[in-house]
py3Dmol code that shows the C-alpha trace and the ligand (Angstrom):
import py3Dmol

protein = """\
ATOM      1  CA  UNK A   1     -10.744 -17.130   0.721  1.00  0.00           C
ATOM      2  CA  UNK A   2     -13.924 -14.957   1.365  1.00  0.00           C
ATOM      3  CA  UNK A   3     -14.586 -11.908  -0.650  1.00  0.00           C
ATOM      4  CA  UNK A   4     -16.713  -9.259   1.842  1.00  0.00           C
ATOM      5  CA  UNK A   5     -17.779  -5.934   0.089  1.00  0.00           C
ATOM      6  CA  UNK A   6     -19.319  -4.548   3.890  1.00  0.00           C
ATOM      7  CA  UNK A   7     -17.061  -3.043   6.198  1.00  0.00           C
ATOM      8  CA  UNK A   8     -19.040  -4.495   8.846  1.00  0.00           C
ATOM      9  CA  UNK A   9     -18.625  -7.636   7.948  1.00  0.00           C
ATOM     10  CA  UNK A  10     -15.093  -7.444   8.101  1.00  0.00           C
ATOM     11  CA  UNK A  11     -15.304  -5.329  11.119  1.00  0.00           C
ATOM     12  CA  UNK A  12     -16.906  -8.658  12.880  1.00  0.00           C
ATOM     13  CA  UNK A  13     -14.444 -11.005  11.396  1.00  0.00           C
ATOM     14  CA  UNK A  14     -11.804  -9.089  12.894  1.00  0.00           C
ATOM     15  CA  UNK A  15     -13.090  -8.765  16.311  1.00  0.00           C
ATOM     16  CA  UNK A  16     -13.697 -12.846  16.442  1.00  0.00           C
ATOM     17  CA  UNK A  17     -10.198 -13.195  15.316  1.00  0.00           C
ATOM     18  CA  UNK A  18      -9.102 -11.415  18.493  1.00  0.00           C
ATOM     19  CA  UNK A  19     -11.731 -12.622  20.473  1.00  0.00           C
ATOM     20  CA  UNK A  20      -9.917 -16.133  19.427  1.00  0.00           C
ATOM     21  CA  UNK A  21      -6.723 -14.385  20.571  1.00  0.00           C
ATOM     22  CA  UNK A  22      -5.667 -14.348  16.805  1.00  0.00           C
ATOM     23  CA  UNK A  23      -3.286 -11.904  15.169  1.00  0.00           C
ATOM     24  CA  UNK A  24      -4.832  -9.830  12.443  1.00  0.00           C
ATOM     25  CA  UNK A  25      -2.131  -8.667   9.527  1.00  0.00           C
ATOM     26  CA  UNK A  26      -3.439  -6.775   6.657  1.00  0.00           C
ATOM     27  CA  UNK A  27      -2.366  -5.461   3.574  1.00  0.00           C
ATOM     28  CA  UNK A  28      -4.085  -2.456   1.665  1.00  0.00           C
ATOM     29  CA  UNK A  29      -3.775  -2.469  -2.084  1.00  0.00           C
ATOM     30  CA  UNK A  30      -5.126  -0.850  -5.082  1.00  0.00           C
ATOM     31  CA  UNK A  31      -5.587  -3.728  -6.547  1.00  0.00           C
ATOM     32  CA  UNK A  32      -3.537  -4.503 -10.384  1.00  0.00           C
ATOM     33  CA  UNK A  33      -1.903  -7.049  -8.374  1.00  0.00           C
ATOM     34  CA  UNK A  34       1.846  -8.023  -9.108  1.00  0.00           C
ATOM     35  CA  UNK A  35       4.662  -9.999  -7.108  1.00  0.00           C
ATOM     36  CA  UNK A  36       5.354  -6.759  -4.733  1.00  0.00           C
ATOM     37  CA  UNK A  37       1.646  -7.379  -3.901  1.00  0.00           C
ATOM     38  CA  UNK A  38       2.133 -10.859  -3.178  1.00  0.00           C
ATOM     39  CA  UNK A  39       4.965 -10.455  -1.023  1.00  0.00           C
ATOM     40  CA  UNK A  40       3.529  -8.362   1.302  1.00  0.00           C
ATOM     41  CA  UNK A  41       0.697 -11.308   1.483  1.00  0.00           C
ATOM     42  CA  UNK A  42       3.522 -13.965   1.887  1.00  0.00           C
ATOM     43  CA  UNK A  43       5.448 -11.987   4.366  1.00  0.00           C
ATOM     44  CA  UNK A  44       2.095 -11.426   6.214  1.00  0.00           C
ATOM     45  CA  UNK A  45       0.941 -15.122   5.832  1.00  0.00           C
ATOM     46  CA  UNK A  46       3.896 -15.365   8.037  1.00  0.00           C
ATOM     47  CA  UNK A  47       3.696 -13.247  10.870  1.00  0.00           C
ATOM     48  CA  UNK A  48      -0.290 -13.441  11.200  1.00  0.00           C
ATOM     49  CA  UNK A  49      -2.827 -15.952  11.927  1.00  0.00           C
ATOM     50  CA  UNK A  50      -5.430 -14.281   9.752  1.00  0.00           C
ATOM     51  CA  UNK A  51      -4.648 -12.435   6.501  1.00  0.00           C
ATOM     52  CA  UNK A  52      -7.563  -9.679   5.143  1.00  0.00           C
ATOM     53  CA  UNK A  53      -6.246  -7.894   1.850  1.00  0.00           C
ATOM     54  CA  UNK A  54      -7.613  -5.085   0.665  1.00  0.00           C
ATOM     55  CA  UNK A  55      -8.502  -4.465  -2.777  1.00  0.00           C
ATOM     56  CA  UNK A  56      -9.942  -0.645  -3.083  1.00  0.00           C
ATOM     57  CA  UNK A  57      -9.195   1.953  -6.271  1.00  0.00           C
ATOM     58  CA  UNK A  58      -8.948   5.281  -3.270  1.00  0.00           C
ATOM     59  CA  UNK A  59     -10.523   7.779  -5.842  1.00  0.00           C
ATOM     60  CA  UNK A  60      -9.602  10.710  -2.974  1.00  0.00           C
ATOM     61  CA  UNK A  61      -5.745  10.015  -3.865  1.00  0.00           C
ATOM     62  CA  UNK A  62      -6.061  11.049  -7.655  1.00  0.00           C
ATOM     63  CA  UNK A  63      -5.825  14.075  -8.611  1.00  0.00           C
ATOM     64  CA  UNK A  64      -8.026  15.269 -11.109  1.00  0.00           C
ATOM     65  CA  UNK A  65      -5.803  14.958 -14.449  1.00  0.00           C
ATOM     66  CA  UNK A  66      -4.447  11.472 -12.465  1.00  0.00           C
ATOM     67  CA  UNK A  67      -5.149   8.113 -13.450  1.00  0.00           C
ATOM     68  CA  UNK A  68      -7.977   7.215 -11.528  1.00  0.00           C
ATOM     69  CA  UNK A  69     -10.844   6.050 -14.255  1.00  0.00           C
ATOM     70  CA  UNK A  70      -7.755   4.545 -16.309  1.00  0.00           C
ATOM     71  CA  UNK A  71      -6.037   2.793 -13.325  1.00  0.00           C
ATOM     72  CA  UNK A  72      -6.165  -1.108 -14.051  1.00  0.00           C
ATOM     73  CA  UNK A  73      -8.839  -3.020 -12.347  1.00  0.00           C
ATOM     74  CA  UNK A  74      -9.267  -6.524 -12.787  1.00  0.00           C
ATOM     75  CA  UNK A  75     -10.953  -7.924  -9.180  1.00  0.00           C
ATOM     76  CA  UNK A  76     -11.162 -11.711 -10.518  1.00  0.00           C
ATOM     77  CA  UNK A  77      -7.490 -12.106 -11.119  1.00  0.00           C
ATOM     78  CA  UNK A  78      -6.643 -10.357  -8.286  1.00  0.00           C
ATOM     79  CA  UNK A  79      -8.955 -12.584  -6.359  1.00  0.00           C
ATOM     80  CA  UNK A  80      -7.365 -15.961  -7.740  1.00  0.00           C
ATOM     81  CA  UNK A  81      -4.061 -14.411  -7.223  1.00  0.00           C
ATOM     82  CA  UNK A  82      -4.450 -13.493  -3.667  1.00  0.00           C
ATOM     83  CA  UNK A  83      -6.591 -16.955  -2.729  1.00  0.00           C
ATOM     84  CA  UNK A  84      -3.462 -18.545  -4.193  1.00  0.00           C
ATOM     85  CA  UNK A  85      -1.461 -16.826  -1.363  1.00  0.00           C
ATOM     86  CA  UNK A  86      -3.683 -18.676   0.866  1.00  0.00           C
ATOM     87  CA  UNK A  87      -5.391 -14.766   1.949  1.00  0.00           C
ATOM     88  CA  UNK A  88      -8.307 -15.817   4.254  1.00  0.00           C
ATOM     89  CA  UNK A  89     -10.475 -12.730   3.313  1.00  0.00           C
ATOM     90  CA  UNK A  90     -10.466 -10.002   0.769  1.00  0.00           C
ATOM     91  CA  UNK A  91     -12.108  -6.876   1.086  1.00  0.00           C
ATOM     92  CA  UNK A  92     -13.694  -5.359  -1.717  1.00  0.00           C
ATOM     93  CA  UNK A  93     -15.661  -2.186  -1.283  1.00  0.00           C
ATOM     94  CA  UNK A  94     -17.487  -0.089  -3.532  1.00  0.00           C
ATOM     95  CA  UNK A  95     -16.615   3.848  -3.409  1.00  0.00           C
ATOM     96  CA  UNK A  96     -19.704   4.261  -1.447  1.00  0.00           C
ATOM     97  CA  UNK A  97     -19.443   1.371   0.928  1.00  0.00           C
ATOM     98  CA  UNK A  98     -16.041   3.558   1.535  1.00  0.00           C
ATOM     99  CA  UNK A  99     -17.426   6.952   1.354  1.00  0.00           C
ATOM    100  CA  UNK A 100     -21.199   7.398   1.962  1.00  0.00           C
ATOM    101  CA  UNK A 101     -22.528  10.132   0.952  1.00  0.00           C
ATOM    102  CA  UNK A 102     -22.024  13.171   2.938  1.00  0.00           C
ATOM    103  CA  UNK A 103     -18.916  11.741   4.361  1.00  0.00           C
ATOM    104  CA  UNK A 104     -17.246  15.244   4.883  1.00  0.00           C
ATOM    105  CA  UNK A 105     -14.356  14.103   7.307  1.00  0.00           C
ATOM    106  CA  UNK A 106     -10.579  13.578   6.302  1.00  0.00           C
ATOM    107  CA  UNK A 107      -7.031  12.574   8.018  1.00  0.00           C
ATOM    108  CA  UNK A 108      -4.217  14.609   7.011  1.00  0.00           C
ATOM    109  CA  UNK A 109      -0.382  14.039   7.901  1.00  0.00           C
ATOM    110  CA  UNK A 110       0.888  18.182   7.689  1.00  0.00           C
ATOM    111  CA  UNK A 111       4.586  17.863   7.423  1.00  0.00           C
ATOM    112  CA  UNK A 112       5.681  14.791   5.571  1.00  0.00           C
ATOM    113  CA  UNK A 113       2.711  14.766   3.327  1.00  0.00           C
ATOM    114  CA  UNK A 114       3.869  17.830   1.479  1.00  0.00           C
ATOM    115  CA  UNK A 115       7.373  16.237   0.791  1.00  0.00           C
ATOM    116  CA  UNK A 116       8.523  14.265  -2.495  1.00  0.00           C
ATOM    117  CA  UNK A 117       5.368  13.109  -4.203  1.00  0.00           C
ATOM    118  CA  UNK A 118       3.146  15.243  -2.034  1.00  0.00           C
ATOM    119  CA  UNK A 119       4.680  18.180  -4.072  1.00  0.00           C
ATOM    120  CA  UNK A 120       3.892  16.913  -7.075  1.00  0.00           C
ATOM    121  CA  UNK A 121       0.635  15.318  -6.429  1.00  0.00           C
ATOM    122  CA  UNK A 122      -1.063  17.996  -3.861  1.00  0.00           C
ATOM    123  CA  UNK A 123      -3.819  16.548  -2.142  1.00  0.00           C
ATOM    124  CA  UNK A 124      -2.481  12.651  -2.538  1.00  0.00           C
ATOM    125  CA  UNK A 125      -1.146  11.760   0.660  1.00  0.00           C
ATOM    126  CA  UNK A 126      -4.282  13.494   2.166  1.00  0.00           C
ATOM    127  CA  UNK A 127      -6.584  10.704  -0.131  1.00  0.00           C
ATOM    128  CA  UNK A 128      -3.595   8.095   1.293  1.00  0.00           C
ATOM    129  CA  UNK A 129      -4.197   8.989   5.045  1.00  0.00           C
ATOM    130  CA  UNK A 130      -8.149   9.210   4.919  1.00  0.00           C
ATOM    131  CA  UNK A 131      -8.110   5.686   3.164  1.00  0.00           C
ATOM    132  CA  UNK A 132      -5.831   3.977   5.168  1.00  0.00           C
ATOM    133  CA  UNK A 133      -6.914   5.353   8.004  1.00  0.00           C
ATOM    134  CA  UNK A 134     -10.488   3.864   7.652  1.00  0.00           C
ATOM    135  CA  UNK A 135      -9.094   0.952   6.349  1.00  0.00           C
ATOM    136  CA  UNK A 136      -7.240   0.472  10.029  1.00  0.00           C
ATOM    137  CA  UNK A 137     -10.893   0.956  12.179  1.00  0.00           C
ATOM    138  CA  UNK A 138     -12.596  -1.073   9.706  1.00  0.00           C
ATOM    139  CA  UNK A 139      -9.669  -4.103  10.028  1.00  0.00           C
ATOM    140  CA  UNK A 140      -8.548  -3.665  13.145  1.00  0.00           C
ATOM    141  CA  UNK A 141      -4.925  -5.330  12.192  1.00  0.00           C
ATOM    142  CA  UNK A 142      -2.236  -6.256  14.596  1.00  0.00           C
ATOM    143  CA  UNK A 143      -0.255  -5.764  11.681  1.00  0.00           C
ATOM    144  CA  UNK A 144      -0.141  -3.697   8.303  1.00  0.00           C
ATOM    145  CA  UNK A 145       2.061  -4.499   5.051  1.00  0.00           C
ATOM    146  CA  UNK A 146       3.405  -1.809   3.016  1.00  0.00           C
ATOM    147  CA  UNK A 147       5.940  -2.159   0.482  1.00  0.00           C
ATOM    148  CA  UNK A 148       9.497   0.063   0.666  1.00  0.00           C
ATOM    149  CA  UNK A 149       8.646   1.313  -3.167  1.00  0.00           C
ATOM    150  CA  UNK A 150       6.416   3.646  -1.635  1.00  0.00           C
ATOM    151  CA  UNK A 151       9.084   4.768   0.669  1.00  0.00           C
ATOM    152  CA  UNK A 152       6.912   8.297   1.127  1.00  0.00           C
ATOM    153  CA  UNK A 153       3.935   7.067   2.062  1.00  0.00           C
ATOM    154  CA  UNK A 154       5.329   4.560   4.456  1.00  0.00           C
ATOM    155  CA  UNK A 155       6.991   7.779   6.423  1.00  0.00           C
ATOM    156  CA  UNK A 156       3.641   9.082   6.020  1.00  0.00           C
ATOM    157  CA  UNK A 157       1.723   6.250   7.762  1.00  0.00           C
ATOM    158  CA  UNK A 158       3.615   5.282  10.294  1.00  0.00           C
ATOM    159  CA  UNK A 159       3.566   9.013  11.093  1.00  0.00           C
ATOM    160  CA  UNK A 160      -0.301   9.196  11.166  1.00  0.00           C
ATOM    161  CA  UNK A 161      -0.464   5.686  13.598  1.00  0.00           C
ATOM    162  CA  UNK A 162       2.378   7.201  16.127  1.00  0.00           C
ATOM    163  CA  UNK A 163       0.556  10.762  16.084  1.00  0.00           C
ATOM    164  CA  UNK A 164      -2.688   9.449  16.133  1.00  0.00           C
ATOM    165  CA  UNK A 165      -2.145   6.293  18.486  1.00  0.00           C
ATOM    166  CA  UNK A 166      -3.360   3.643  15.955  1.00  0.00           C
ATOM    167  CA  UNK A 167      -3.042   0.333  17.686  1.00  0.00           C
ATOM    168  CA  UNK A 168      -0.881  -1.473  14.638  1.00  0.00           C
ATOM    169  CA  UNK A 169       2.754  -2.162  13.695  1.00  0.00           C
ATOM    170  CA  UNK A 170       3.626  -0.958  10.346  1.00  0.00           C
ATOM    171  CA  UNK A 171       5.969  -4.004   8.941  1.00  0.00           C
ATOM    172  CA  UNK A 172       7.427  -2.420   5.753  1.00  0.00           C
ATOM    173  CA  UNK A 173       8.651  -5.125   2.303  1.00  0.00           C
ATOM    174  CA  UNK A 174      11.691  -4.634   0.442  1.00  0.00           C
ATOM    175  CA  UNK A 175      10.884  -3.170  -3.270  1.00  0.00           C
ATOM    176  CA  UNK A 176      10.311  -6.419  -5.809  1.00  0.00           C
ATOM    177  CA  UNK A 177      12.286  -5.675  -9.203  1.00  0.00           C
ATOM    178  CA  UNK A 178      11.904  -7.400 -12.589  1.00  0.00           C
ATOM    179  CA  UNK A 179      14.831  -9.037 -13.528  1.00  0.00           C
ATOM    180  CA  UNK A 180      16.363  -6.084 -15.535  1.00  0.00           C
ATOM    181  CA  UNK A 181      15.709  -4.440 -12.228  1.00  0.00           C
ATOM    182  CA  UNK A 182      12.584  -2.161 -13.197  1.00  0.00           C
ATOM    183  CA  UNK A 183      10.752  -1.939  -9.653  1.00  0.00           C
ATOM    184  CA  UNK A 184       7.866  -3.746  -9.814  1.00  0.00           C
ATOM    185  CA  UNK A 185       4.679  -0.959  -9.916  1.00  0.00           C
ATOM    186  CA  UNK A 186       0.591  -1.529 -11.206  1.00  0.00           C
ATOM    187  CA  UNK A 187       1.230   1.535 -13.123  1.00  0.00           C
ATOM    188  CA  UNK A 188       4.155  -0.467 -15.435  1.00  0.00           C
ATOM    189  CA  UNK A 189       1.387  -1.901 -17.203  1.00  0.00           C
ATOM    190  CA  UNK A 190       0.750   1.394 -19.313  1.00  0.00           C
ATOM    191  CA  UNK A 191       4.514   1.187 -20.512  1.00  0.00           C
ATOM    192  CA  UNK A 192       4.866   0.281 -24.287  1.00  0.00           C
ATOM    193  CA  UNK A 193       7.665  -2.141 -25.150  1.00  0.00           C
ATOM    194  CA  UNK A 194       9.954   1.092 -26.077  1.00  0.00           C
ATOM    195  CA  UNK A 195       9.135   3.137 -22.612  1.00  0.00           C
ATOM    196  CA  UNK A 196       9.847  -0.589 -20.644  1.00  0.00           C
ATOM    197  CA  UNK A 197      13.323   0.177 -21.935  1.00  0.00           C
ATOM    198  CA  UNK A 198      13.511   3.973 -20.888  1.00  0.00           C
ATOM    199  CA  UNK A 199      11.859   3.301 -17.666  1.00  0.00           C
ATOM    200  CA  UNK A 200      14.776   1.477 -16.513  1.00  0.00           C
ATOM    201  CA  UNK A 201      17.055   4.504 -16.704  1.00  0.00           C
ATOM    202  CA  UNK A 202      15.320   4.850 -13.185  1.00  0.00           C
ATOM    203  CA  UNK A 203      16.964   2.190 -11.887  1.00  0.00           C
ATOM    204  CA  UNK A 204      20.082   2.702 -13.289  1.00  0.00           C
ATOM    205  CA  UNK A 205      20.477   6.371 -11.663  1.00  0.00           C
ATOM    206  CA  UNK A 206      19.672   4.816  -8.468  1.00  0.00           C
ATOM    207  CA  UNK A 207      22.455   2.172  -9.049  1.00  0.00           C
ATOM    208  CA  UNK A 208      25.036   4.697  -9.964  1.00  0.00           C
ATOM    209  CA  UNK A 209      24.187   6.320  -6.649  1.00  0.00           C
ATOM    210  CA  UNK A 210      24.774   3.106  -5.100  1.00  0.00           C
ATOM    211  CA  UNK A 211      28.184   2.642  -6.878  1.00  0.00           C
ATOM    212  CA  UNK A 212      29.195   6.087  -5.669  1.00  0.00           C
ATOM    213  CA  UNK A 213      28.221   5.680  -1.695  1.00  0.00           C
ATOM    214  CA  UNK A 214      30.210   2.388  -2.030  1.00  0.00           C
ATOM    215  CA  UNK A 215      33.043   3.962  -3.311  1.00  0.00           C
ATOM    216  CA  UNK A 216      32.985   6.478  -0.491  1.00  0.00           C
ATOM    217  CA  UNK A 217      30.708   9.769  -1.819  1.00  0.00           C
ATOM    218  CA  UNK A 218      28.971  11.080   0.620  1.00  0.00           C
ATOM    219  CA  UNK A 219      28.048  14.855  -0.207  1.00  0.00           C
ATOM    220  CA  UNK A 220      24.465  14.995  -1.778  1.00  0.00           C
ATOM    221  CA  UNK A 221      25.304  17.268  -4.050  1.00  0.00           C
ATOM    222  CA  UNK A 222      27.677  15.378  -5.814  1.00  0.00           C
ATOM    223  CA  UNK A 223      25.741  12.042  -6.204  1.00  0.00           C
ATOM    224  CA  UNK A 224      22.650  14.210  -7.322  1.00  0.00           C
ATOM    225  CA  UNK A 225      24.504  15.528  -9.901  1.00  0.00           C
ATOM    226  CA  UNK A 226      25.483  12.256 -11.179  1.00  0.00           C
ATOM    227  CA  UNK A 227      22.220  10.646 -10.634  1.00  0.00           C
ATOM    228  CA  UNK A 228      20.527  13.267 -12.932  1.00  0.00           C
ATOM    229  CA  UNK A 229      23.344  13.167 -15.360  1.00  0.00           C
ATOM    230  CA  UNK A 230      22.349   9.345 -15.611  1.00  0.00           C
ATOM    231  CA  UNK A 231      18.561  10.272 -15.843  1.00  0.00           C
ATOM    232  CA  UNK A 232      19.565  12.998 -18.951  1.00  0.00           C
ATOM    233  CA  UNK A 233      21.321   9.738 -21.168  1.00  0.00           C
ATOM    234  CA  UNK A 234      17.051   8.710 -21.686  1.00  0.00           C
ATOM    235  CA  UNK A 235      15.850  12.387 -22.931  1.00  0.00           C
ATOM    236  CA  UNK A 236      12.547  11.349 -23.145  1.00  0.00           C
ATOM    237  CA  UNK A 237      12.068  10.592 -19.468  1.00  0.00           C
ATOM    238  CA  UNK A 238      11.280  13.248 -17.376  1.00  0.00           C
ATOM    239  CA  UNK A 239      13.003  13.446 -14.110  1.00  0.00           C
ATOM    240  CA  UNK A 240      10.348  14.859 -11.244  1.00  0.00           C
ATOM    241  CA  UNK A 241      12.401  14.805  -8.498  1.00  0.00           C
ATOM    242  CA  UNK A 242      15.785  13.050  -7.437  1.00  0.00           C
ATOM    243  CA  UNK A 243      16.364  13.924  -3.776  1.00  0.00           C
ATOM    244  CA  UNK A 244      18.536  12.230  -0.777  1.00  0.00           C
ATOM    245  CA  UNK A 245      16.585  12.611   2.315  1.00  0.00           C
ATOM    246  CA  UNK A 246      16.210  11.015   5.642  1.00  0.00           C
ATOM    247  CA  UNK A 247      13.677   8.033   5.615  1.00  0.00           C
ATOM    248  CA  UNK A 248      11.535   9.024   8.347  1.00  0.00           C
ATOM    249  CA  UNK A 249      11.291  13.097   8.014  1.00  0.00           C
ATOM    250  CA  UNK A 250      11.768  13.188   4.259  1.00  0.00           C
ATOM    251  CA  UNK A 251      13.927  16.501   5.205  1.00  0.00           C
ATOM    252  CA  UNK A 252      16.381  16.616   2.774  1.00  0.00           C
ATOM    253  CA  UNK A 253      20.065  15.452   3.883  1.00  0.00           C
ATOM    254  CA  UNK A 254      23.419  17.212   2.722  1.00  0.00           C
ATOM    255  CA  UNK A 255      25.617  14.242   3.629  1.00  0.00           C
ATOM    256  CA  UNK A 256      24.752  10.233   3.112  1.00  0.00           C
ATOM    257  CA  UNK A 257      24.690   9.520   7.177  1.00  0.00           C
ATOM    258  CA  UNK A 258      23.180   6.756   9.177  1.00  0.00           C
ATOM    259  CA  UNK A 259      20.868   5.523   6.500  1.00  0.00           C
ATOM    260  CA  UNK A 260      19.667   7.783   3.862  1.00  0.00           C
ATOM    261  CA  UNK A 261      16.739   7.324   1.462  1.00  0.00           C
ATOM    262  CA  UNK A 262      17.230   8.259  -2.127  1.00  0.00           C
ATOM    263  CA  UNK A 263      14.556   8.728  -4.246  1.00  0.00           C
ATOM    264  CA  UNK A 264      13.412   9.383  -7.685  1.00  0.00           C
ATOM    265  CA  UNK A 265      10.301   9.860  -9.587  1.00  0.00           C
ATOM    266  CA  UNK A 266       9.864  10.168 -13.247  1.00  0.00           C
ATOM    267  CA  UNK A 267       7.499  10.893 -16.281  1.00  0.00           C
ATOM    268  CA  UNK A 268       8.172   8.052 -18.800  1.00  0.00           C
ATOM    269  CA  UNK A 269       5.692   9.482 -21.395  1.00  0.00           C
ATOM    270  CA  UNK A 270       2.532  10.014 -19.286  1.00  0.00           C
ATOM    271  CA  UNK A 271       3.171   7.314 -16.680  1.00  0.00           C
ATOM    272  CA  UNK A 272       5.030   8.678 -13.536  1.00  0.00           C
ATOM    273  CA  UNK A 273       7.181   6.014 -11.922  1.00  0.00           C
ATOM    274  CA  UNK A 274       8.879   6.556  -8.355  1.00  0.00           C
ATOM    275  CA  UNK A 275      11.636   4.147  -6.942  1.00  0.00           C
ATOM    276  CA  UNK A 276      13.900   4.414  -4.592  1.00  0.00           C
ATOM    277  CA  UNK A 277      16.748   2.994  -2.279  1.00  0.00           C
ATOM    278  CA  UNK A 278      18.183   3.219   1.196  1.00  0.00           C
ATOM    279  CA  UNK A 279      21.700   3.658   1.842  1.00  0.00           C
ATOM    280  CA  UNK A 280      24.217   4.381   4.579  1.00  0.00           C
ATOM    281  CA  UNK A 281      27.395   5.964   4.459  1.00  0.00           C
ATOM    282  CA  UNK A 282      30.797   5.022   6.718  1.00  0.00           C
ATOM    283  CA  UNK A 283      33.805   5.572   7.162  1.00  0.00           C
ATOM    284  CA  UNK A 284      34.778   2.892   5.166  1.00  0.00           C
ATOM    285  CA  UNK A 285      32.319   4.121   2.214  1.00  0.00           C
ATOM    286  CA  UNK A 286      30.541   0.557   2.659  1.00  0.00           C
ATOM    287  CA  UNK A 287      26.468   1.129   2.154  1.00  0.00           C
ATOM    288  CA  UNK A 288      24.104  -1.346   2.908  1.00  0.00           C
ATOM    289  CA  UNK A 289      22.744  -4.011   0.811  1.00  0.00           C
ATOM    290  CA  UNK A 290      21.136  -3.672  -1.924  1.00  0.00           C
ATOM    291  CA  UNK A 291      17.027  -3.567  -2.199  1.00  0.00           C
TER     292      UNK A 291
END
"""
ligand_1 = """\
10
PAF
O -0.073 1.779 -1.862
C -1.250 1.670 -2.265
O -1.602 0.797 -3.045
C -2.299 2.655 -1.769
O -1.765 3.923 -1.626
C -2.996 2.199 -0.476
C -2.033 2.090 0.682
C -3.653 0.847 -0.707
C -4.084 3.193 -0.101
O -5.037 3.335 -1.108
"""
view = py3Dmol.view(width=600, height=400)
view.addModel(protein, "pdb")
view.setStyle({"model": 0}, {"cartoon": {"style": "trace"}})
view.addModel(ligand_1, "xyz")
view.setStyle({"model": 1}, {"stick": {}})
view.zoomTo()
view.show()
């Protein structure tokens, strides 16, 4: 694997790749890299002939009591990890390689962006859309990883790429869960041993949701109501926002139809945690299967 801090450089590698009639896939990360991480890589080792990964802390997606300067970096192991994953180049940029100074310009999403975490974080899918998108010129991918635990922001980009005509295919990765089912997030790593155990309440809501749209509930009002009831047994977590909306608006739904995204984000102690899964109501009450 080669590491390439200019966006030029990458910019070239690209264009041989397609000059050599390769296909480009690419996945964007933050870096703090865990097993969601790496199966975006895998799934993209797959599809692609040549993998670039991304490894860039997007300071215009914090907000300013947010976690940027504590946010985990650690560029070595992510390095070995994603070389072990057989990645073919990363690319590491500084801030500035990313935004010279004087770079005034931004891409904003005006709909979606202001939805679910956009509430809560104002200005964060803005930082999400300027970075990405200048991560797509700079790559030039065929194809671009994201992972279903950010089910916002992948309604977000693949919103910004059809509105804006970006020539990529979003492929979007089921969520990766620990074994007790805690979805798999860079941001776990501020949990303390006690908060590891509250954090899963997160999941568990979600699961009684599940239970419920199996058994046939289909009005949002009523699995809301259980899923913050569930969220209420672990007083110490904060609930954010619990919502059942459709997957590619984020407009809120009344009724679990043809695939509906549930969602939940939560303070446990300072660390906010988001997770989420999709379901869809019949008939029958059968949903899909599980993420
Ligand atoms: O999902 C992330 O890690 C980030 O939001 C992304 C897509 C790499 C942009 O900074």
């Amino acid at each position: 694997m080669l590491t390439l801090t200019s966006a030029a450089e990458i910019t070239a590698v690209s264009k041989e790749a397609h000059r050599a009639s390769k296909c480009v896939g690419f996945v964007p990360t933050m870096g703090a890299l865990h097993q969601g991480h790496l199966s975006l890589v895998r799934t993209a080792r797959t599809q692609s002939d040549v993998v670039i990964a991304s490894v860039f802390v997007n300071p215009k997606q914090f907000g300013p009591n947010e976690d940027f300067t504590k946010y985990p970096r650690n560029a070595e192991k992510d390095a070995a990890m994603l070389a072990a994953e057989k990645t073919d180049y990363l690319f590491l940029p500084s801030v500035e390689e990313m935004y010279p100074p004087g770079a005034t310009s931004w891409v904003s999403e005006e709909a979606l962006s202001e939805k679910l975490d956009g509430r809560s974080r104002p200005g964060h899918f803005r930082g999400v859309t300027t970075v990405v998108a200048k991560l797509f010129n700079i790559v030039q991918p065929d194809l671009a990883f994201f992972g279903q635990k950010d089910a916002a922001q992948v309604a977000i980009v693949k919103k910004m790429v059809c509105d804006l005509n970006f020539d990529v295919r979003i492929v979007v990765c089921p969520i990766v869960r620990e074994s007790d089912g805690l979805a798999m997030s860079s941001r776990n790593a501020y949990l303390n041993p006690e908060q590891r155990k509250q954090a899963l309440v997160l999941y568990r809501s979600l699961m009684r949701l599940q239970m419920l749209v199996d058994r046939g509930e289909t009005r949002s009002t009523t699995l809301l109501a259980a899923g913050k009831q569930v969220i209420a047994e672990e007083p110490t977590v904060k609930l954010d926002y619990l919502e059942i909306v459709n997957p590619e608006t984020l407009d809120q739904a009344d009724e679990i139809g043809q695939g509906a995204l549930i969602a939940v984000a939560a303070y446990v102690g300072s660390t906010r945690l988001i997770d989420n899964i999709v379901v869809h109501g019949t008939a029958a009450g059968k949903t899909s299967p599980r993420q």
